[in-house]
C-alpha positions in Angstrom: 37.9 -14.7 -33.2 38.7 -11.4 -30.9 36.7 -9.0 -34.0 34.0 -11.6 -33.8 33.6 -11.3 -29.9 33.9 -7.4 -30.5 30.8 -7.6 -33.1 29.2 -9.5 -30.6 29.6 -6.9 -27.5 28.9 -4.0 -30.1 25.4 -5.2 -31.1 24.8 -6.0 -27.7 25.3 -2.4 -27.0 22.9 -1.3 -29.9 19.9 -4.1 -29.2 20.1 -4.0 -25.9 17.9 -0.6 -25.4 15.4 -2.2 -28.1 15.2 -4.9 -25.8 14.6 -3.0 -23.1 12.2 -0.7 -24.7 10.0 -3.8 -25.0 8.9 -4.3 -22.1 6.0 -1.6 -20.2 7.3 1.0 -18.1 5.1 1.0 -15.5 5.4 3.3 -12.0 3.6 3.0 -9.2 2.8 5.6 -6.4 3.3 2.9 -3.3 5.6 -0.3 -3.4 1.8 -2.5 -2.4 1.1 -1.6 -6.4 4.4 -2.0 -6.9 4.5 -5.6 -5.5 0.9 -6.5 -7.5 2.1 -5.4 -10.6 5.5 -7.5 -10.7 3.2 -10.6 -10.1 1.1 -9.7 -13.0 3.3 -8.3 -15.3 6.6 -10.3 -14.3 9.3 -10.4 -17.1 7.2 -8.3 -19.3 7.1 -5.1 -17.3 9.8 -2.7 -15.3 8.2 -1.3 -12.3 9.5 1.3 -10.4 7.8 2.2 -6.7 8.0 6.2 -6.1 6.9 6.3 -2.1 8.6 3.8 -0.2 6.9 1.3 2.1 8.7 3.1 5.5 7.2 6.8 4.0 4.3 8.1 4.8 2.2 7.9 1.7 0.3 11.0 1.9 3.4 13.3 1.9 6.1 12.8 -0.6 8.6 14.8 -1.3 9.1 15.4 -4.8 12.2 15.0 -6.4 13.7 15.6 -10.0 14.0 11.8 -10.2 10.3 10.9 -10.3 9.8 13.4 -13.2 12.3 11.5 -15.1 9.9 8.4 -14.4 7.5 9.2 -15.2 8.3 11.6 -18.1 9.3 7.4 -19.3 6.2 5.8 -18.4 3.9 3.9 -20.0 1.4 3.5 -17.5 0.8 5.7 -14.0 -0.8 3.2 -11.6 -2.3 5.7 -8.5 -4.2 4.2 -5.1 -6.3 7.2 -5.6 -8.8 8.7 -3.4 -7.0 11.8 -2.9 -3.8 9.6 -1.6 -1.9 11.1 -3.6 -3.4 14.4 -3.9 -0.5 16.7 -2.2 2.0 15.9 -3.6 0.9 13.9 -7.3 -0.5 16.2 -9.3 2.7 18.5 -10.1 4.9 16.1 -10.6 2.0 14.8 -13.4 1.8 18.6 -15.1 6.0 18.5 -15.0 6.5 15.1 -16.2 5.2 16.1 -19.8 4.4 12.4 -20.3 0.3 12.9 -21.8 0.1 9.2 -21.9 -0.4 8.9 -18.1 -2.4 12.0 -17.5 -6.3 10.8 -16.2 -8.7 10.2 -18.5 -5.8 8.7 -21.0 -5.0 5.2 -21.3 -1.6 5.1 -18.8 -3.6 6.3 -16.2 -4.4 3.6 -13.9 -6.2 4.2 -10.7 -6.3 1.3 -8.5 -9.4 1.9 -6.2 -11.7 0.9 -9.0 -13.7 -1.8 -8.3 -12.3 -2.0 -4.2 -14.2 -2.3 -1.6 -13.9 1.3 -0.4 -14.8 2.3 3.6 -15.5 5.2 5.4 -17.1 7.4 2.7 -18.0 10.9 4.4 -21.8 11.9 4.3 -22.3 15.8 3.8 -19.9 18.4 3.6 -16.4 17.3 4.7 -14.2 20.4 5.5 -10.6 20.7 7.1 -12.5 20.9 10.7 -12.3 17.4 10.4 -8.8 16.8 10.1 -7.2 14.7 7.3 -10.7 13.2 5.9 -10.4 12.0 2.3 -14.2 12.9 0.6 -13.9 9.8 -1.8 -13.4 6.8 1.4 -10.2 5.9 3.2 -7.3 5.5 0.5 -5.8 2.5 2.8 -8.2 -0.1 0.8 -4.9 -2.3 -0.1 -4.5 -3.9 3.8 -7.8 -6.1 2.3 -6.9 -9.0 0.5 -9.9 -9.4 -1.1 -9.1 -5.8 -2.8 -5.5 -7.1 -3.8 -7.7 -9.1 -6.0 -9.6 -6.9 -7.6 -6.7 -4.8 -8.1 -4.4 -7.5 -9.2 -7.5 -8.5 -11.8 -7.9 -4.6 -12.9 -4.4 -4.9 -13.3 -3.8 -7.6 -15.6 -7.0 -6.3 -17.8 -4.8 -2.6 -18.1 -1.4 -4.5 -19.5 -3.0 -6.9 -21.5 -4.8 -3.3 -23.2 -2.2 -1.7 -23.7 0.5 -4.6 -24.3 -1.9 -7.4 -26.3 0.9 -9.3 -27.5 1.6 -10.2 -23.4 -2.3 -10.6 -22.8 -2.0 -14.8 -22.5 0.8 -14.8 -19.8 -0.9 -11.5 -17.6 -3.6 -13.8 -17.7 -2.0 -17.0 -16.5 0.0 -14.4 -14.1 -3.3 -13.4 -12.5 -4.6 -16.9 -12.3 -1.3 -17.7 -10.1 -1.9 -14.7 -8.3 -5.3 -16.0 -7.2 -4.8 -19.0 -6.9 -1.7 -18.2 -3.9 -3.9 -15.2 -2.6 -6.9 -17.9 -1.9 -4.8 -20.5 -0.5 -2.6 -17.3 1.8 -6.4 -16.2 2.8 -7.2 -20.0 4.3 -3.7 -19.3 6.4 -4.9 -15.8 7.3 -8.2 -16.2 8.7 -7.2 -19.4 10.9 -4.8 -17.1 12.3 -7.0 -14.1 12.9 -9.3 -16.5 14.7 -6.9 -16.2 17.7 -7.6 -12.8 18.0 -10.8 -12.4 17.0 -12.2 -9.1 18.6 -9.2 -7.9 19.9 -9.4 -3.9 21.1 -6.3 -2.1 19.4 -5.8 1.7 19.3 -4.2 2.9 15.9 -2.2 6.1 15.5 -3.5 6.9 12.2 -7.0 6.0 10.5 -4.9 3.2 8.5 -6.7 -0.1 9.1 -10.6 -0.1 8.6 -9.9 -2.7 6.0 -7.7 -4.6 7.8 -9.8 -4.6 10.8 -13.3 -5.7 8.7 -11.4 -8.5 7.0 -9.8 -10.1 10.1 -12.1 -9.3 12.6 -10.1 -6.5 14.5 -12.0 -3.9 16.9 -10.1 -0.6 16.4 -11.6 1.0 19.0 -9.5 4.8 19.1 -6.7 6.4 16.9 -3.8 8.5 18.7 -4.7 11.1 15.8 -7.4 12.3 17.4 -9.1 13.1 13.5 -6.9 12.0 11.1 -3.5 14.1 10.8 -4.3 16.0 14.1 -1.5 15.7 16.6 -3.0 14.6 19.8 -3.4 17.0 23.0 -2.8 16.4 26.3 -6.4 16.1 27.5 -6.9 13.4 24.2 -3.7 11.4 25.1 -5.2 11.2 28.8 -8.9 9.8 27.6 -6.5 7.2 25.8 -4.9 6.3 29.0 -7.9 5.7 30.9 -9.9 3.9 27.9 -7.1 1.3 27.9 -7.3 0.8 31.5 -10.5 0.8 32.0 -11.3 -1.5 28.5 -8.1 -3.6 29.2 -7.0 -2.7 25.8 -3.8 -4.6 25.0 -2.2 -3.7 21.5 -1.0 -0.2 20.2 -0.6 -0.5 16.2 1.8 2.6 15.3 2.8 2.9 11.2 6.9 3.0 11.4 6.9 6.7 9.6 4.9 8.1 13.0 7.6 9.0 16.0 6.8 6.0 18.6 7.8 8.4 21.5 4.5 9.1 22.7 2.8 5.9 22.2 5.7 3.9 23.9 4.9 6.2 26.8 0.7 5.7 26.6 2.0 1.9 26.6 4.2 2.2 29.4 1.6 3.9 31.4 -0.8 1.3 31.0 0.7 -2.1 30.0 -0.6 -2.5 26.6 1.8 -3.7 23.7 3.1 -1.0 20.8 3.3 -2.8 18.3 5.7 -0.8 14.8 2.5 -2.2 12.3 3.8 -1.7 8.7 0.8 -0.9 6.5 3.3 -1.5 3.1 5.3 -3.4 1.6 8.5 -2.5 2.1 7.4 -1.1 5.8 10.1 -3.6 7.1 13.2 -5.1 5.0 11.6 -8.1 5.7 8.2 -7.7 3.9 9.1 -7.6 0.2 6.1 -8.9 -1.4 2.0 -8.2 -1.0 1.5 -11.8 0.6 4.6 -10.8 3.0 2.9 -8.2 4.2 0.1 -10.1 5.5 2.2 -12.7 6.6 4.4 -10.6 8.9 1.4 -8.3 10.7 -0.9 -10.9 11.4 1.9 -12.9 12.6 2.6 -10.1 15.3 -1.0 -9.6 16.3 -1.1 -13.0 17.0 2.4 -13.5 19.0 1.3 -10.4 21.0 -1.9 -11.6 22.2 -1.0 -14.9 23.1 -4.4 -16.2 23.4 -5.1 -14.0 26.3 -8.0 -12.2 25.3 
């Protein structure tokens, strides 16, 4: 009986990589692709996030980990629009992995299909700070483009794993079918606030803002990844006092210093406004991250607009 249970363990050991093997290795650049993918790809798939929901996504630091990753993956699944452009494309030419490179079939780039804002006219230099020549890469904080991803999504792993292609499909139905349902909760709750003046710190939320009826009326960042002067964080003071401004929405990877100090100064709200999953412990999934930020808007407010 003992040999038999010894057998047993030992082909464990042996089948258990094969097993594994099976399903798609699939990395992300941001835990929001991350958190689409699982509900798509479910048991089938292994997803591994590389920037986390609390980091800035524009600058990650690259470690020898993520070449292991991705020198593993099956599929590369990007946000795109330049994102991911400092910091991306050496870890691609290190990973040796050709499978994921662009233009190959494990290259997935997300903003395909999205409802993309913000697209620069003309020549777009470093004069104007931080300005990504393809549209603002923060596309994802619109649930109508978590659908389009999610469906882009299921159409890549049912390509490149056909014998899954029935349940990726039935996973995207489910998807939907909770995103539409989450949407009808979302937009009676956005209808408290409806018009509501917020200052951002960063150029984060155009998407947001069009979906749920949000007027983002000034950034901290004077142009995106500009550090604000003096004379700039002064304008902001007097535009909130004079516009009775009430909400400051700062992502929880900026230092809240100074715009706890701008709110202190003139009574509006700072509110920590996690653009990711992952931005707080508690949002572990796309719908939570919907959930949580429209929640606080609406708390913060009160009705008093």
């Amino acid at each position: 009986m003992k040999f038999k249970v010894f057998l047993v363990l030992v082909a464990a050991l042996f089948l258990s990589p094969v097993l594994a093997s099976a399903k798609l290795q699939v990395v992300t650049t941001t835990e929001d692709l991350a958190s689409i993918a699982r509900e798509i790809g479910k048991d089938n798939i292994d997803v591994t996030a590389i920037a986390k929901g609390y980091q800035d996504p524009h600058f990650v630091d690259p470690k020898p980990s993520y070449l292991l990753k991705l020198g593993r993956a099956d599929v590369l699944m990007i946000v795109g629009l330049e994102l991911e452009v400092g910091w991306l494309p050496p870890l691609l030419q290190n990973a040796r992995n050709s499978k994921i490179i662009p233009g190959n079939p494990g290259y997935f780039d997300a903003s395909e299909g999205c409802h993309i804002l913000q697209k620069p006219t003309g020549v777009v230099d470093r004069s104007m700070g931080d300005v990504h020549p393809y549209g603002n890469p923060h596309y994802w904080t619109e649930p109508e483009n978590g659908r389009a991803i999610a469906r882009h999504m299921a159409e890549k792993l049912s390509e490149l794993d056909q014998s899954h292609a029935a349940e990726y499909t039935a996973n995207l139905k489910q998807f939907e079918d909770r995103l539409t349902a989450k949407e009808k909760e979302w937009n009676t709750l956005a209808a408290t606030f409806k018009g509501v003046k917020v200052i951002t710190y960063h150029n984060s939320w155009p998407n947001f803002a069009e979906a749920f009826s949000l007027n983002i009326v000034n950034h901290i960042e004077p142009k995106p990844g500009i550090p604000p002067s003096p004379a700039h964080v002064q304008d902001l003071i007097n535009q909130i006092k004079r516009d009775k401004i009430p909400l400051l929405l700062i992502e929880p990877y900026f230092d809240d210093k100074l715009p706890a100090k701008i709110a202190a100064d003139t009574g509006a709200k700072m509110l920590i406004f996690p653009p990711s999953v992952g931005g707080i412990k508690d949002i572990k999934t796309y719908f939570d991250l919907f959930d949580h930020n429209l929640k606080l808007i609406a708390d913060a407010v009160g009705g008093k607009l």
